[in-house]
gemmi code that builds the backbone of each chain (N, CA, C; Angstrom):
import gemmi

chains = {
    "A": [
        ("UNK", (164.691, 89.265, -3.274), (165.564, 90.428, -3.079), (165.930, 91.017, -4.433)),
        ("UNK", (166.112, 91.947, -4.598), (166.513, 92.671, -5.983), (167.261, 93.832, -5.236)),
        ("UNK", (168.290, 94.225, -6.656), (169.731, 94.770, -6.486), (169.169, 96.293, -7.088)),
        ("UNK", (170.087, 97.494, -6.395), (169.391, 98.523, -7.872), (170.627, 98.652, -8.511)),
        ("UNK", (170.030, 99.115, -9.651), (171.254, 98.669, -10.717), (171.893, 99.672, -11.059)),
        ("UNK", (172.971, 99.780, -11.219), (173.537, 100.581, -11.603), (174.313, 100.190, -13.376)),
        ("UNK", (173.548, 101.238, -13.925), (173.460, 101.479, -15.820), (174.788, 101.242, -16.325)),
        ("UNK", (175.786, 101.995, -15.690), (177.161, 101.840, -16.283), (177.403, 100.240, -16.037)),
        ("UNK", (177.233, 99.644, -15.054), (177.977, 98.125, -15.173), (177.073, 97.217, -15.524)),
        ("UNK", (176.086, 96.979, -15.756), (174.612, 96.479, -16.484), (174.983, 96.725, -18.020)),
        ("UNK", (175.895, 97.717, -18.487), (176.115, 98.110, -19.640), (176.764, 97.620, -20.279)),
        ("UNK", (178.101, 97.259, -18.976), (179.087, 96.618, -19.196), (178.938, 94.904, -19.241)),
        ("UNK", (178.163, 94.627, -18.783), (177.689, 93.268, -18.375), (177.190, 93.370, -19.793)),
        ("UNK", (176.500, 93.883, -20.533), (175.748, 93.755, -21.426), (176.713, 93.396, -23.004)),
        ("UNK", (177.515, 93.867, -22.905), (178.509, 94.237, -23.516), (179.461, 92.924, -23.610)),
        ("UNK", (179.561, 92.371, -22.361), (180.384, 91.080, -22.537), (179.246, 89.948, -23.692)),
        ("UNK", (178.320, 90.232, -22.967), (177.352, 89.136, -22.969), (176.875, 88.867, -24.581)),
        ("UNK", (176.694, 90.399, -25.439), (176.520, 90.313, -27.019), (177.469, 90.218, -27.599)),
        ("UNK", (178.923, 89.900, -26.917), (180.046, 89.991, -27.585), (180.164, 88.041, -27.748)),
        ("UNK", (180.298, 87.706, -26.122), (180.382, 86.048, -26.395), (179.233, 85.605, -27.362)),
        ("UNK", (178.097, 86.170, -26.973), (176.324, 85.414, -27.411), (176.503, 85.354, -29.050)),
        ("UNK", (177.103, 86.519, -29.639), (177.252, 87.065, -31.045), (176.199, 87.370, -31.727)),
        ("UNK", (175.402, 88.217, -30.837), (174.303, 88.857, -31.082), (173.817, 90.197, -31.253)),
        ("UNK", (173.303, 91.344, -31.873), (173.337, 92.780, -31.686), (172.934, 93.341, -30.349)),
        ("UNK", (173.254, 94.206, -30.438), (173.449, 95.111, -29.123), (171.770, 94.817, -28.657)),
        ("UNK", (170.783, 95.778, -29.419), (169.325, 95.833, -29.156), (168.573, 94.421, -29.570)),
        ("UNK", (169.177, 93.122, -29.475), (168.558, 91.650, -29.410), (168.591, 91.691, -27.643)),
        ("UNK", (169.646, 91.955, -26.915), (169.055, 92.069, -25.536), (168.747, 92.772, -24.406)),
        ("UNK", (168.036, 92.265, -23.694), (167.433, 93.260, -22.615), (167.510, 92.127, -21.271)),
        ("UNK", (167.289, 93.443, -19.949), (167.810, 92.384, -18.588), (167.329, 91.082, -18.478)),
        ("UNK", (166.027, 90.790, -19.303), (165.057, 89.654, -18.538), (165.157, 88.694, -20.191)),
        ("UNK", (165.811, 89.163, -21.638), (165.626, 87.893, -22.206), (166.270, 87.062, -21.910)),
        ("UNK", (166.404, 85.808, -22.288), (167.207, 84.609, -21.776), (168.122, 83.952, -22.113)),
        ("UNK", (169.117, 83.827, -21.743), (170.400, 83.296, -23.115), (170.449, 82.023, -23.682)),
        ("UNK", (169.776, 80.954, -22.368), (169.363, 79.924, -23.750), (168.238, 79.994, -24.522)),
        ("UNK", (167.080, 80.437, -23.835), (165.681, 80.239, -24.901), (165.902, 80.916, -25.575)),
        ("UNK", (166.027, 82.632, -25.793), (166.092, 83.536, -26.628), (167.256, 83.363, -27.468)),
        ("UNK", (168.548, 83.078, -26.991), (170.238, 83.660, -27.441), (170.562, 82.804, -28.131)),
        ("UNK", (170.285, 81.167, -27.750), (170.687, 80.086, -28.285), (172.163, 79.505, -27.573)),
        ("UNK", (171.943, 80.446, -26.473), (173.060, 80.000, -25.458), (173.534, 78.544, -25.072)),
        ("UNK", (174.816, 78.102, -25.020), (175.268, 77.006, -24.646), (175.816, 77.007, -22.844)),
        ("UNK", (176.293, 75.554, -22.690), (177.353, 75.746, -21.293), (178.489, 76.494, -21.809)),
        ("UNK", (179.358, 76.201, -22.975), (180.415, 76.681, -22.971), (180.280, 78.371, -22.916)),
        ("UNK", (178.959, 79.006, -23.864), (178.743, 80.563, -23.814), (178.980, 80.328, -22.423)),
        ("UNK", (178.028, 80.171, -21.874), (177.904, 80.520, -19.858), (179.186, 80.563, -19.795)),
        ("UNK", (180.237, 79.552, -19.404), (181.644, 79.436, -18.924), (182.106, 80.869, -19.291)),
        ("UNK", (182.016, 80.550, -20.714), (182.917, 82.153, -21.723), (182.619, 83.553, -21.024)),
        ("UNK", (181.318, 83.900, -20.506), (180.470, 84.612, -19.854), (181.529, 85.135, -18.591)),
        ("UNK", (181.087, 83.904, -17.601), (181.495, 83.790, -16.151), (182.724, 84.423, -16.151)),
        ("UNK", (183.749, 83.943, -17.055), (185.296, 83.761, -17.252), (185.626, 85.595, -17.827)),
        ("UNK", (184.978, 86.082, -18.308), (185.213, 87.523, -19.104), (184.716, 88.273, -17.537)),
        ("UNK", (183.941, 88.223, -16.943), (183.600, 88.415, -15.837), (183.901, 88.919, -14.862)),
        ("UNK", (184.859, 87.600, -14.217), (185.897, 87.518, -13.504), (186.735, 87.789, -13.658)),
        ("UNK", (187.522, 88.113, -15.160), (188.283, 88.999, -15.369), (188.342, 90.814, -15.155)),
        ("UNK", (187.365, 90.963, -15.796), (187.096, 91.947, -15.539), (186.981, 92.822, -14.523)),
        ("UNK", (185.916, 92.277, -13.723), (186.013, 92.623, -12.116), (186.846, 92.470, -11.465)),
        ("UNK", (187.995, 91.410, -11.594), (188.473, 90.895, -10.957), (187.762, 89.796, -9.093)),
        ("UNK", (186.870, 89.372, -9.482), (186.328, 88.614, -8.872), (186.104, 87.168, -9.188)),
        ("UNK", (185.710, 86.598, -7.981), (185.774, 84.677, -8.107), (184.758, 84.699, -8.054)),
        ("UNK", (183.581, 83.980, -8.777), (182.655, 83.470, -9.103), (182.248, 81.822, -9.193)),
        ("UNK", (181.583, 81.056, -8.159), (182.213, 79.612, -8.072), (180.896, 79.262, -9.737)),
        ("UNK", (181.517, 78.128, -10.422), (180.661, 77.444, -11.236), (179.038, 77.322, -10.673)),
        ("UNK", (178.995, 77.089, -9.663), (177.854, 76.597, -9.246), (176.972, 77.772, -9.394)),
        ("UNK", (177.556, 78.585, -9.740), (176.336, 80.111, -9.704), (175.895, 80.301, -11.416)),
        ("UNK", (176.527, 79.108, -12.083), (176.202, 79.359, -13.561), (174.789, 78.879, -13.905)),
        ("UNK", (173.879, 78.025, -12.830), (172.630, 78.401, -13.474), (171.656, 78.718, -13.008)),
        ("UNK", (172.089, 79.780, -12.342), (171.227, 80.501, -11.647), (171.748, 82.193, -12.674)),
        ("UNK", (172.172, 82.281, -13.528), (172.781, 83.502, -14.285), (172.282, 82.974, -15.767)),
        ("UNK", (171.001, 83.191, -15.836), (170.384, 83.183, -16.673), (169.565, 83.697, -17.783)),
        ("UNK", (169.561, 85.322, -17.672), (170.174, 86.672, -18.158), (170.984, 87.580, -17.651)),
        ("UNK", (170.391, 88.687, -18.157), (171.551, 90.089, -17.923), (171.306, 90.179, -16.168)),
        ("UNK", (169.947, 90.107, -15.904), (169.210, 90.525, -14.402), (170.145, 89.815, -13.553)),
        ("UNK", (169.960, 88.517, -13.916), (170.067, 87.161, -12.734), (172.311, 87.389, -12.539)),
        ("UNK", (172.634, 87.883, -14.476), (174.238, 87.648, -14.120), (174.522, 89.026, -12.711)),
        ("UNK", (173.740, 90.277, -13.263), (173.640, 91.621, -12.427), (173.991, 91.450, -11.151)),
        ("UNK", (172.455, 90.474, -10.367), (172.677, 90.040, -9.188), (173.856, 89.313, -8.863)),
        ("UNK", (174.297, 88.096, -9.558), (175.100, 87.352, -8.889), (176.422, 88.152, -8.929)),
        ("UNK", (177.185, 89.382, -10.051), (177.841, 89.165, -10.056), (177.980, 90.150, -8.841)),
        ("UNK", (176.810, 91.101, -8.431), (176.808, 92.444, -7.093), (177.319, 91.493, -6.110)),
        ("UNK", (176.745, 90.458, -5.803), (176.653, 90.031, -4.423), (178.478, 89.155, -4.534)),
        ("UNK", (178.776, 88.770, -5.469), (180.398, 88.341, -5.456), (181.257, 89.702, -5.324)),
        ("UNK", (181.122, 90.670, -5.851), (182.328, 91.680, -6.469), (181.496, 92.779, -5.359)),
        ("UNK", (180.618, 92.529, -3.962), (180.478, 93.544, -3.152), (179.465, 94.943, -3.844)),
        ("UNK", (179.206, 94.643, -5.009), (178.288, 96.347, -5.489), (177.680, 96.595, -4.400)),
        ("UNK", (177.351, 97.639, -3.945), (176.212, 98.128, -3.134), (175.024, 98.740, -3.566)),
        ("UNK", (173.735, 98.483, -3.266), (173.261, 99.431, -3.686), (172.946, 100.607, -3.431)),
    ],
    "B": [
        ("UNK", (211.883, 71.627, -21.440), (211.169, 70.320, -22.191), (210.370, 70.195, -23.334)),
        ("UNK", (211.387, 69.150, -23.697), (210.625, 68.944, -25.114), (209.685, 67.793, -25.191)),
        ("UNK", (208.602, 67.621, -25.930), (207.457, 66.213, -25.862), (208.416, 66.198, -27.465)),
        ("UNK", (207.906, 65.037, -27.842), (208.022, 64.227, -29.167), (206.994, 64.138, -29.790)),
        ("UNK", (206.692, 63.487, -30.200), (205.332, 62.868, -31.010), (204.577, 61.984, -30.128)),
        ("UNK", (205.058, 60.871, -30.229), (204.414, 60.084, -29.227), (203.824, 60.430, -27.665)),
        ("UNK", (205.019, 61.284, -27.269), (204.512, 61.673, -25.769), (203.410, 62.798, -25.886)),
        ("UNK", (203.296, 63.372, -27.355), (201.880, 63.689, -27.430), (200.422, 63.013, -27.733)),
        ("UNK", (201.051, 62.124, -27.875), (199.844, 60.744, -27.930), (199.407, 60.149, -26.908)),
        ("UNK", (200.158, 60.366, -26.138), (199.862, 60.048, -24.213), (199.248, 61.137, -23.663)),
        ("UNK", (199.474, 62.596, -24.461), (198.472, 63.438, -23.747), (196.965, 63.800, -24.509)),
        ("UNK", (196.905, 64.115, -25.595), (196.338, 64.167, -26.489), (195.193, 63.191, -27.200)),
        ("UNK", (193.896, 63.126, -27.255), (193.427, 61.317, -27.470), (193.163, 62.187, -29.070)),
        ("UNK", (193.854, 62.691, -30.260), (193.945, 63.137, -31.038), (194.689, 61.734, -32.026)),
        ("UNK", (194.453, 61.397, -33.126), (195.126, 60.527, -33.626), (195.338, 60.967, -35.098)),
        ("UNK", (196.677, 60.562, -36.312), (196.371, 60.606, -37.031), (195.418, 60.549, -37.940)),
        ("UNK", (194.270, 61.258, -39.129), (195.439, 62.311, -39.374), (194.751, 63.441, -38.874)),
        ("UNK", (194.279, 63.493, -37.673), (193.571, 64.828, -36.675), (194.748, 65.399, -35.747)),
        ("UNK", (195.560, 64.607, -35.567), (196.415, 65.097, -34.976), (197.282, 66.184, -35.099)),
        ("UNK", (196.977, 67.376, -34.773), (198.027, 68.183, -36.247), (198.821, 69.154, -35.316)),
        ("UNK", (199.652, 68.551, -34.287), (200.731, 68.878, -33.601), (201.875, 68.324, -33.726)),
        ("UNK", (203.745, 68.368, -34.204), (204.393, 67.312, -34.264), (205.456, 67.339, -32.947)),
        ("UNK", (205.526, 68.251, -32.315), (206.507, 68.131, -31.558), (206.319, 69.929, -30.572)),
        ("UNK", (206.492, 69.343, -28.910), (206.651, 71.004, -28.295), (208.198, 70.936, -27.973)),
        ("UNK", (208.576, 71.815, -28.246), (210.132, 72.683, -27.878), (210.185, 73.819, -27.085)),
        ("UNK", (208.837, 74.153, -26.212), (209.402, 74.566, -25.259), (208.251, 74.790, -24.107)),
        ("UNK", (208.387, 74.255, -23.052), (207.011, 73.749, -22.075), (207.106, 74.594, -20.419)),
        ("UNK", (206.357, 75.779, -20.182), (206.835, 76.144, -18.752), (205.040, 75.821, -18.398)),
        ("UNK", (205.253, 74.492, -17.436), (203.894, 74.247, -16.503), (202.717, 75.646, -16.511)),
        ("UNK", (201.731, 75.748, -16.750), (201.042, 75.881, -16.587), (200.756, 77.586, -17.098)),
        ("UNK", (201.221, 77.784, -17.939), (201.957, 79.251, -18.065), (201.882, 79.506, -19.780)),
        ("UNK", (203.462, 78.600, -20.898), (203.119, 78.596, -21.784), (203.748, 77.310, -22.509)),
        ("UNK", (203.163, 77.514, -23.865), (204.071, 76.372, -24.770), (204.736, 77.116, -26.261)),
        ("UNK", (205.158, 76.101, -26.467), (206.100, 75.978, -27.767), (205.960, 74.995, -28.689)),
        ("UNK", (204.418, 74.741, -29.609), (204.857, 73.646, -30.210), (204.495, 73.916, -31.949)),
        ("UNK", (205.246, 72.260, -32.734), (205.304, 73.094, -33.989), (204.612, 71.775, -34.837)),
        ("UNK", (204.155, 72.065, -35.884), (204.054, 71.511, -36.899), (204.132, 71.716, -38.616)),
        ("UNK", (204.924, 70.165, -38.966), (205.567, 70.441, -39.914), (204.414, 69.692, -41.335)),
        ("UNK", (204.106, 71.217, -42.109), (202.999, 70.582, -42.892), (203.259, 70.204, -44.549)),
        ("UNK", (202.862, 69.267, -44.726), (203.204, 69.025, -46.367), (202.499, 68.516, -47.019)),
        ("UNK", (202.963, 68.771, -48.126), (202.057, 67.900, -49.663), (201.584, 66.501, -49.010)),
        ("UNK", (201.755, 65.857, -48.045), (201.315, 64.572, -48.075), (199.598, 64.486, -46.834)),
        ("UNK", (199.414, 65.948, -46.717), (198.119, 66.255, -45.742), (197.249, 65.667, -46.830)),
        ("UNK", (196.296, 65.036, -45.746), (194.726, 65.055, -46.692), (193.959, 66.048, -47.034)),
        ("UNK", (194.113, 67.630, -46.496), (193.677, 68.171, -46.878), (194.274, 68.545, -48.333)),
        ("UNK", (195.142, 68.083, -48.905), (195.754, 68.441, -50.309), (195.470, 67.616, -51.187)),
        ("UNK", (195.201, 65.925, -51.065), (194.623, 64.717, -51.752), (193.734, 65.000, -52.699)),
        ("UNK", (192.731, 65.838, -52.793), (191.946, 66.020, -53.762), (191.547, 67.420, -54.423)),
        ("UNK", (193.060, 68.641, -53.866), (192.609, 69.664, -54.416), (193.518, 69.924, -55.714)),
        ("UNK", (192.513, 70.756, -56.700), (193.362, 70.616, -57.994), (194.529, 71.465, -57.982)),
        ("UNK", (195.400, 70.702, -59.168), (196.850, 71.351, -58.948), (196.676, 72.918, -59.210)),
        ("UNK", (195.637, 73.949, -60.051), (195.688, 75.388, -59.983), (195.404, 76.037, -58.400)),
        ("UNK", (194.600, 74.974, -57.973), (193.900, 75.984, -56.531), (194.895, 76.754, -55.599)),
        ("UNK", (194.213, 77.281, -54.454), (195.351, 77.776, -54.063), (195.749, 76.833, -52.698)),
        ("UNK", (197.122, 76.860, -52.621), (197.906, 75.129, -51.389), (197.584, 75.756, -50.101)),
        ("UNK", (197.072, 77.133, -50.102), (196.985, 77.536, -48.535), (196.754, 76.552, -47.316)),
        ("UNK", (197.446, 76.520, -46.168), (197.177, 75.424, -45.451), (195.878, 75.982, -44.358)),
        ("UNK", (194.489, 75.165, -44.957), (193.601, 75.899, -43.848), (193.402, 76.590, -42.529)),
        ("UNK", (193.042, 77.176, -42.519), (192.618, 77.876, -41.246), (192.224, 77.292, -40.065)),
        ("UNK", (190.688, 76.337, -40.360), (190.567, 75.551, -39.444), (191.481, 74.151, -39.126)),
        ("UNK", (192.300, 74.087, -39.695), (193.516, 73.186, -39.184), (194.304, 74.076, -38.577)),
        ("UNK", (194.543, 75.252, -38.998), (195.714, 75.935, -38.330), (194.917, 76.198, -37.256)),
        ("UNK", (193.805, 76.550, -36.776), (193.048, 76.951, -35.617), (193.023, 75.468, -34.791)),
        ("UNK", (192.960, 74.525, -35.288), (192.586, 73.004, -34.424), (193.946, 72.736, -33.564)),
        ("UNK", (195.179, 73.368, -34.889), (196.664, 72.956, -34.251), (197.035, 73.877, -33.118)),
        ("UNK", (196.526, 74.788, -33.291), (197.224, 75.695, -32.047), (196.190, 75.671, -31.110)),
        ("UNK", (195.016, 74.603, -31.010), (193.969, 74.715, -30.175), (194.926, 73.015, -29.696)),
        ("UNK", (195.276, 72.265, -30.304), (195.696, 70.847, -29.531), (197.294, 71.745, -28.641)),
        ("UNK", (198.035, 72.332, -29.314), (199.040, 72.830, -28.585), (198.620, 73.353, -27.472)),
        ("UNK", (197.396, 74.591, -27.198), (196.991, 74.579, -25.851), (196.661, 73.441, -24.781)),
        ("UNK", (195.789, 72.495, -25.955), (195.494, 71.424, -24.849), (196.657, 70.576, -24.234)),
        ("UNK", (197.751, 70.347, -24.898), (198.715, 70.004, -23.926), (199.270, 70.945, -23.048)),
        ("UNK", (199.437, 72.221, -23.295), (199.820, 73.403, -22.064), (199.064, 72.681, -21.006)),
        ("UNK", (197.580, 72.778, -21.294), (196.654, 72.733, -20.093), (196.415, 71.163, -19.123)),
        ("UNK", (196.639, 70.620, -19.859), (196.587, 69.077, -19.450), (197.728, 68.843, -19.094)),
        ("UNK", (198.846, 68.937, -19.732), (200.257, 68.031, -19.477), (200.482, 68.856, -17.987)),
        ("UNK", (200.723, 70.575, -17.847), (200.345, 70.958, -16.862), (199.573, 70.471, -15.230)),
        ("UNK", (198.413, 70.055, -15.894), (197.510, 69.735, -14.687), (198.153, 68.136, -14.442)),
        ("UNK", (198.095, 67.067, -15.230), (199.049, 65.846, -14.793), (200.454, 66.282, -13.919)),
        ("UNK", (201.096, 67.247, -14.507), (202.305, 67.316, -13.686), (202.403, 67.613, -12.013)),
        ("UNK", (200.849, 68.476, -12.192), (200.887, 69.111, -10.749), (199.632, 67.525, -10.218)),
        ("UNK", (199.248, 66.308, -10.979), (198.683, 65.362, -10.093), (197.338, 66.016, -10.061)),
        ("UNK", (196.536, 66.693, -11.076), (194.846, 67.089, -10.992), (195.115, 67.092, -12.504)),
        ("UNK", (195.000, 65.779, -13.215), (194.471, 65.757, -14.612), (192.892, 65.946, -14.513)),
        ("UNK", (192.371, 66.376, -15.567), (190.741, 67.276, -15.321), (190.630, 65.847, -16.703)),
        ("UNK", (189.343, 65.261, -15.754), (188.742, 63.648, -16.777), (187.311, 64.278, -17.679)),
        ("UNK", (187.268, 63.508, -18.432), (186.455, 63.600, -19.744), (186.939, 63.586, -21.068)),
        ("UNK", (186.631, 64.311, -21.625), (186.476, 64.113, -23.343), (187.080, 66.082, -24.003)),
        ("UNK", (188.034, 65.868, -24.481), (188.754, 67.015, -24.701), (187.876, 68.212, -25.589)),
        ("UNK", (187.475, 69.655, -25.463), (187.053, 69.632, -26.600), (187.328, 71.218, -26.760)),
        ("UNK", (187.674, 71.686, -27.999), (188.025, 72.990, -28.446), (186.577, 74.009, -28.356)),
        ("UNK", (186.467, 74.868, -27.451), (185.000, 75.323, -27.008), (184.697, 76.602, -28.271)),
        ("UNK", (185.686, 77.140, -27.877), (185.574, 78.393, -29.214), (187.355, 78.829, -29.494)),
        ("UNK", (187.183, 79.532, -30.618), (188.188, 80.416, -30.824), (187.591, 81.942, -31.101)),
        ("UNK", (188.749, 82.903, -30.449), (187.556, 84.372, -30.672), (188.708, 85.668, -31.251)),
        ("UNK", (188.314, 86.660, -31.812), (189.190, 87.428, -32.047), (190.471, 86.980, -32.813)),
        ("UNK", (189.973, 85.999, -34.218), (191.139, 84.992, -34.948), (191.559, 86.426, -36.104)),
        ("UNK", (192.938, 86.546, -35.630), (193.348, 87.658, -36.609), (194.605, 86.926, -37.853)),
        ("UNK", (194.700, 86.813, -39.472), (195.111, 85.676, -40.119), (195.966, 87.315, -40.628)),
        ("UNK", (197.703, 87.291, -40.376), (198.216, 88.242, -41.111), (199.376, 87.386, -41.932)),
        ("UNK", (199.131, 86.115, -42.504), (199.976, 85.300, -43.386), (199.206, 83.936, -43.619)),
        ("UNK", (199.921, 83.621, -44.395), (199.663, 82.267, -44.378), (200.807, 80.903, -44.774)),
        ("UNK", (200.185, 79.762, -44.006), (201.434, 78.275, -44.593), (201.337, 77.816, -45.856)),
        ("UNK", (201.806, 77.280, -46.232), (202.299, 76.340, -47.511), (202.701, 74.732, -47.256)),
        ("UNK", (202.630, 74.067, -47.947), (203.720, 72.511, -47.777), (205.024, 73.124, -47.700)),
        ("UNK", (205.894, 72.171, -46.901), (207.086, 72.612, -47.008), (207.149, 73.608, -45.564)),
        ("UNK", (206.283, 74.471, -45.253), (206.436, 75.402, -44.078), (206.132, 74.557, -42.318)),
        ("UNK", (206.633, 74.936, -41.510), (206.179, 74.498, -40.040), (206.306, 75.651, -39.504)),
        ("UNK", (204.830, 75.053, -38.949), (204.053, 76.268, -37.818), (204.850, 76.221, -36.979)),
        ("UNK", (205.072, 77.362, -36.229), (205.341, 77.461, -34.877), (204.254, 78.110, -33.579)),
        ("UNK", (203.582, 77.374, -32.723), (202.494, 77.923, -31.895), (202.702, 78.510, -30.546)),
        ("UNK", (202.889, 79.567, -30.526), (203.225, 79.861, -28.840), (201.533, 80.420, -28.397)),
        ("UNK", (201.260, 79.455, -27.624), (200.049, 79.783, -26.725), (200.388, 79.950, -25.173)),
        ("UNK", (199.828, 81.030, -24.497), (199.740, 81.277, -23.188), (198.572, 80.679, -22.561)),
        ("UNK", (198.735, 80.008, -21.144), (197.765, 79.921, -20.489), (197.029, 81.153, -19.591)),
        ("UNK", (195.554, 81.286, -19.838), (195.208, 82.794, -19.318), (194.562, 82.300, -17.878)),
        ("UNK", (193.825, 81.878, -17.832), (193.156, 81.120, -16.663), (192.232, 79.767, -16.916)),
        ("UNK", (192.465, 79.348, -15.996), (191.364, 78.077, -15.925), (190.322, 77.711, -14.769)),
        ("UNK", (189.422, 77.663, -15.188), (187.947, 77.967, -14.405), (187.441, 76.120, -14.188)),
        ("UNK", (187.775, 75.695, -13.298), (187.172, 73.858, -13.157), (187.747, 73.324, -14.456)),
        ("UNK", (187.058, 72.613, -15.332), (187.289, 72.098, -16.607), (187.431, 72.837, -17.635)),
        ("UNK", (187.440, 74.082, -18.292), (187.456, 74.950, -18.349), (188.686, 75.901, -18.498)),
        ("UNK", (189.532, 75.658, -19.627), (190.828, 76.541, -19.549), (190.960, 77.785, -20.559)),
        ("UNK", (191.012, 78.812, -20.320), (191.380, 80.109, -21.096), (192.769, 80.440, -21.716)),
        ("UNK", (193.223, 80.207, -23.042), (194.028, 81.060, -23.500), (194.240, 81.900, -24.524)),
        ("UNK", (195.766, 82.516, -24.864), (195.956, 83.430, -26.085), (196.813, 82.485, -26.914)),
        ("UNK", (196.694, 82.757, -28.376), (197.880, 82.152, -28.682), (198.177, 82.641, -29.916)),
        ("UNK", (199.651, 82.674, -30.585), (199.876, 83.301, -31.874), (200.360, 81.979, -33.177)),
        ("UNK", (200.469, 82.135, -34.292), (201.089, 81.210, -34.912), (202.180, 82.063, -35.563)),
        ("UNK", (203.568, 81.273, -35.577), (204.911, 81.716, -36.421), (204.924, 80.370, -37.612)),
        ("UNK", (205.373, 81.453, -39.263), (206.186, 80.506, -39.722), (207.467, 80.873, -39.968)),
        ("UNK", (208.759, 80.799, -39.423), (209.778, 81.647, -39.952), (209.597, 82.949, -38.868)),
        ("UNK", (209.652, 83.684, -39.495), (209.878, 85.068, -38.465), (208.663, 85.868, -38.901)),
        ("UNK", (207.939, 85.375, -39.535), (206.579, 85.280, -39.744), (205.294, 85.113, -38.962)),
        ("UNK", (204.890, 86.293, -37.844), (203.477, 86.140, -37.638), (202.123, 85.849, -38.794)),
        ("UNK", (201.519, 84.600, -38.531), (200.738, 84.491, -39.357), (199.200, 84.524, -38.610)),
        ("UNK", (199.158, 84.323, -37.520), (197.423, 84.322, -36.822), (198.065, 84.402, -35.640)),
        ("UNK", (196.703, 84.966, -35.198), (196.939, 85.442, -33.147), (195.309, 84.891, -33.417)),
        ("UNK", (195.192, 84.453, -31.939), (193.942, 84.037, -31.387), (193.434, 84.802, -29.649)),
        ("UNK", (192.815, 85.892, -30.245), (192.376, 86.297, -28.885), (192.114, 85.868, -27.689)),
        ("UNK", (191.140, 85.021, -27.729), (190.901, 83.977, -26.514), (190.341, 82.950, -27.636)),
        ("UNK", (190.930, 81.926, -26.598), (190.489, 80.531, -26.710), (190.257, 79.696, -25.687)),
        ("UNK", (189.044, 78.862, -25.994), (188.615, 77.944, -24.825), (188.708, 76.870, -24.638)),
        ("UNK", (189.273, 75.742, -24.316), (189.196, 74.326, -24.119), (188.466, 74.044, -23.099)),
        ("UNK", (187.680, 72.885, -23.374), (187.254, 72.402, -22.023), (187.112, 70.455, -21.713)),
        ("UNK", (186.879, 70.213, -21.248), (187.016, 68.755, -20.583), (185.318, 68.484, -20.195)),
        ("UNK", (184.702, 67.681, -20.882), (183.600, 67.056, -20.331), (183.076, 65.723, -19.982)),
        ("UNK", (182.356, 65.068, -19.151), (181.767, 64.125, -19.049), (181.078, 63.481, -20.270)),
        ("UNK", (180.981, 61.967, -20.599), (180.831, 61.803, -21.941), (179.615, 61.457, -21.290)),
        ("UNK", (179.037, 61.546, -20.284), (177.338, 61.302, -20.226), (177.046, 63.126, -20.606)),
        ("UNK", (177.573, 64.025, -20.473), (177.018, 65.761, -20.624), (177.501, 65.825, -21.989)),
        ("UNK", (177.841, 65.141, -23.051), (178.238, 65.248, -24.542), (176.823, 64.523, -25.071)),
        ("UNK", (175.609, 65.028, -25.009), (174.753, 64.119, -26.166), (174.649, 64.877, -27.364)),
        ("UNK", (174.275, 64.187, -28.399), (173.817, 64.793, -29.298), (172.768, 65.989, -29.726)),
        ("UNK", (172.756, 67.052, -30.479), (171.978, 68.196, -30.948), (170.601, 67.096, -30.965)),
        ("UNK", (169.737, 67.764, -30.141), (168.253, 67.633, -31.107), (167.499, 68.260, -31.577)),
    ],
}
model = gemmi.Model(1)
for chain_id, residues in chains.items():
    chain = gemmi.Chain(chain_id)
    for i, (resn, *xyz) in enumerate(residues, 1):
        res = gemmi.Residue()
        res.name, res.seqid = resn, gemmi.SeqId(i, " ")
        for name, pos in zip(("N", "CA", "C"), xyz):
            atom = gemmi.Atom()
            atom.name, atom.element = name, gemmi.Element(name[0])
            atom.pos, atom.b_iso = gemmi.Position(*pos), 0.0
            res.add_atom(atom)
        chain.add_residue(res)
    model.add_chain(chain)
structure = gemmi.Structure()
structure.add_model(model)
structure.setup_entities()
């Protein structure tokens, strides 16, 4: 199944993600990977999830942390928690 | 409520001389704290620096101390409410560290950290440091977390 995306919150997602990762803006794109490419940890992921859920204001259970394994995979999980439509 | 020293040794598996919290003075469950430490000429971080340098009291101590003051917010908290979170304590990050002063020997910190949320093991907060009427560092977010000492291996 795939989500269509909508640019503004993909943007925003993007945005959390080079901010925790501490990486430049154009190091990522939907499909690189935050541990192989980013040098991503569990705690990044947590830091991730947690800015997230703030944001949106949505619950996100742990168990969806590794399956959110870039920008794409956080996209999906976070549509199908926080209701996006496409 | 106030902890002491010791009753931070019951929460805390921090020991001299890592320990660099001396006392909270003011504790609301799960929400915020109040704790302080009183730093002096007799730190190891001062043992071998020469008498011109400058006595500034580091950063990453001042960042470790107001990172153990959260961890009792977050722990002493979760014991009180009967869900202490088991493992191995550990300071995940500090982010957005803004330094508008600094300590000396002779000065005690004062740390007021808020609890922001906590996600499983996993706790989020803010926190500022006072010396005097003195803002000296705010910490945007900060992370503690609690792990399994089989999920702690070593870098390879």
């Amino acid at each position: 199944m795939t989500t269509a995306i909508d640019q503004t919150k993909m943007d925003e997602l993007a945005e959390i993600a080079v901010e925790v990762l501490e990486i430049e803006d154009d190091e990522i794109t939907p499909t690189s990977m935050f541990v192989e490419d980013h040098d991503a940890d569990s705690l990044r992921a947590i830091e991730i999830l947690a800015r997230i859920e703030k944001k949106y204001k949505v619950d996100i259970p742990q168990a969806e942390l590794p399956n959110m394994v870039n920008l794409q995979a956080v996209y999906e999980v976070v549509a199908r928690y926080a209701g996006w439509q496409a | 409520m106030i902890l002491e020293h010791a009753e931070l040794k019951r929460i805390l598996p921090h020991r001299h001389p890592i320990l660099q919290i001396d006392r909270v003075v003011e504790f609301e469950p799960h929400r915020r704290i109040v704790a302080t430490k009183a730093i002096s000429g007799c730190e190891p971080c001062y043992a071998d620096l020469a008498d011109d340098a400058d006595h500034r009291f580091p950063t990453s101590l001042l960042v470790e101390s107001m990172g153990q003051a959260g961890g009792v917010l977050w722990l002493h908290s979760a014991a009180l409410s009967g869900e202490p979170p088991a493992g191995t304590l550990i300071l995940g990050s500090a982010r957005d560290v803004t330094l508008t002063g600094a300590a000396y020997p002779g000065d005690v910190l004062r740390h007021v950290v808020e609890l922001d949320s906590v996600k499983g093991e996993n706790a989020f907060m803010t926190g500022e440091t006072w010396v005097g009427e003195r803002r000296i560092a705010t910490v945007g977010s900060m992370l503690a977390v609690m792990r399994a000492d089989d999920a702690l291996t070593p870098a390879g």
